[in-house]
C-alpha positions as CSV (number, residue, x, y, z in Angstrom):
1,X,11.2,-16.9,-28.3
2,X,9.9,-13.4,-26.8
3,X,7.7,-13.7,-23.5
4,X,6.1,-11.0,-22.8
5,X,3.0,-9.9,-20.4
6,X,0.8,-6.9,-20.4
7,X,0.8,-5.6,-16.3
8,X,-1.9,-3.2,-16.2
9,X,-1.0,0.2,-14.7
10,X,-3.6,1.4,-12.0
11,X,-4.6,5.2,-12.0
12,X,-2.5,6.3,-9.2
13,X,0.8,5.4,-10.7
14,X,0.1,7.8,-13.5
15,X,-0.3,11.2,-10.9
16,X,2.6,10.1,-9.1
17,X,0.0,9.8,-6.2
18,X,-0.2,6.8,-3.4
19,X,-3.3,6.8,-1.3
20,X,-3.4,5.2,1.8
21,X,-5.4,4.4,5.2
22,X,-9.1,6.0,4.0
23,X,-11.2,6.4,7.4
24,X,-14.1,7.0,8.4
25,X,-15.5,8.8,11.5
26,X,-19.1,8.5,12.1
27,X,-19.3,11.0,14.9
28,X,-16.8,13.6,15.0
29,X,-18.6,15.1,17.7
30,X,-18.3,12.8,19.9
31,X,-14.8,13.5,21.3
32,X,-16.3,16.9,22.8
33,X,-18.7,15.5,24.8
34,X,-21.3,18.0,23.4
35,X,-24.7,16.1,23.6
36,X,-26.4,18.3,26.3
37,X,-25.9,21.9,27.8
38,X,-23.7,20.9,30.6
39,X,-26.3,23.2,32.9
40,X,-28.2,22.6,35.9
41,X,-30.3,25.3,35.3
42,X,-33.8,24.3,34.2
43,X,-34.9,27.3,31.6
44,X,-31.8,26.7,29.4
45,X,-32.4,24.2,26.9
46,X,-30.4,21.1,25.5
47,X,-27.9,20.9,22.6
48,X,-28.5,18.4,20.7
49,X,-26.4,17.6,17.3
50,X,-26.7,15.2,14.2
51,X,-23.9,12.8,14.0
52,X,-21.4,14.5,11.8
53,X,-18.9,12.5,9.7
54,X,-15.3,12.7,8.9
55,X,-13.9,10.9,5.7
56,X,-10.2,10.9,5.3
57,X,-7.1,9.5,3.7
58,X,-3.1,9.7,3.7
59,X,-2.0,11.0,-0.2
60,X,1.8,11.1,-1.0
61,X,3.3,13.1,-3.6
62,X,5.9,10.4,-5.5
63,X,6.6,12.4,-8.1
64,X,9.0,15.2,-8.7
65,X,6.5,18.4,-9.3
66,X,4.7,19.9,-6.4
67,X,0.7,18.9,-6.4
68,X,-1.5,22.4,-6.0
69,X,-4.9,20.9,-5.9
70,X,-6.2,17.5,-6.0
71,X,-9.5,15.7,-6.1
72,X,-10.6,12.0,-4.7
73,X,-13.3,10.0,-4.3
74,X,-13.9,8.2,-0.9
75,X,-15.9,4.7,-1.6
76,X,-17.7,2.9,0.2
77,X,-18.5,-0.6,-0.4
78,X,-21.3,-2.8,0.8
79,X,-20.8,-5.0,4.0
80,X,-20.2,-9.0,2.8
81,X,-19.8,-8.2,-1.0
82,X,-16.5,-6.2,-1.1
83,X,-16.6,-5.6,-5.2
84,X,-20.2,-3.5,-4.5
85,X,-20.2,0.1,-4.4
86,X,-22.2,1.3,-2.5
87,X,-21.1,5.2,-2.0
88,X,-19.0,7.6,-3.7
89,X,-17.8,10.8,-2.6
90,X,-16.0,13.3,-4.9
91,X,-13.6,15.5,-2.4
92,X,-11.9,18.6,-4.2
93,X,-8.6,19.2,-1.9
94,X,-7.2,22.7,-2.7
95,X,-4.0,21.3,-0.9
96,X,-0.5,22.2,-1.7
97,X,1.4,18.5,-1.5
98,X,5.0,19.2,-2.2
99,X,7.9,16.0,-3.6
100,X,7.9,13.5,-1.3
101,X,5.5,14.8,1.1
102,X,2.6,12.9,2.7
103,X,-0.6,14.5,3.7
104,X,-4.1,13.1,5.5
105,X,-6.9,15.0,3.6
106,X,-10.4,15.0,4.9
107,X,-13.9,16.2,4.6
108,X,-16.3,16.8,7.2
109,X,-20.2,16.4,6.6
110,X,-23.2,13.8,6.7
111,X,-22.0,11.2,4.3
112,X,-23.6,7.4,4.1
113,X,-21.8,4.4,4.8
114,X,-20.0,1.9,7.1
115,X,-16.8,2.4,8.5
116,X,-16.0,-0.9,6.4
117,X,-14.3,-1.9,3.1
118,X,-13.0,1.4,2.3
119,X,-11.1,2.4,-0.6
120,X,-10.2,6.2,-1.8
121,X,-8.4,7.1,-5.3
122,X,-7.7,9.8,-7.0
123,X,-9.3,11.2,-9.9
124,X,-7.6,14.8,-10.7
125,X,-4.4,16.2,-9.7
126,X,-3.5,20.0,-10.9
127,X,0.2,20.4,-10.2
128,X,1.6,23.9,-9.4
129,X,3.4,23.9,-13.2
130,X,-0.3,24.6,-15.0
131,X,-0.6,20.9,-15.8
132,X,-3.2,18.4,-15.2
133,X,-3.7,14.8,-15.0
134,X,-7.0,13.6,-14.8
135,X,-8.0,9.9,-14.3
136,X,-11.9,7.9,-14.8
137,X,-14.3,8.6,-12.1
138,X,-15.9,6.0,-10.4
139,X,-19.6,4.8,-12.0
140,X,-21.7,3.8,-9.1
């Protein structure tokens, strides 16, 4: 008698990539303390800035050729129903990653969401050998 079992193989086994510890930043600003002019003199005006966000994740190179550019998507799922979608971001990463070497990328901008039930993959990875490995995007 033969047992066998079918493991399914997620996408980031295949590009030799693990992602790890996605964040998310809702005011980047903040940490510069740059919400007024810092003046006491009455004719110069205010600064004032939209929040700003910063989306980010770790991305390790487990395989043995050297990573040239790489694109992920940054979800973001809805509060209370953790299998929801509710944003996806596609970030293109013209990052060198070499063997073995671990990287945070990010991406500054306005981006929707809550700094809850996070989850980035990725979806393309162009190693510095000409070849490419490209995985399903996310349908949202």
């Amino acid at each position: 008698m033969i047992f066998s079992m079918i493991i399914g193989v997620s996408a980031q086994t295949a590009a030799n990539v693990e992602v790890s510890d996605p964040q998310f930043v809702w005011n980047v600003y903040s940490k510069y303390n740059i919400g007024t002019a810092n003046s006491t003199s009455s004719n110069r005006a205010a600064l004032s800035f939209d929040p700003v966000q910063e989306i980010s994740a770790g991305f390790r190179n487990t395989g043995t050729k050297a990573i040239q550019k790489i694109s992920w998507e940054f979800i973001t799922h809805k509060v209370g129903e953790p299998k929801k979608i509710e944003y996806v971001y596609t970030v293109n990463s013209k990052r060198a990653i070499a063997p073995s070497e671990t990287v945070r990328l990010s991406k500054t901008g306005v981006f929707w969401g809550r700094g809850v039930n996070l989850e980035a993959r990725v979806v393309r990875v162009e190693y510095a050998d000409g070849s490419v490995w490209e995985g399903a995007r996310t349908k949202n």
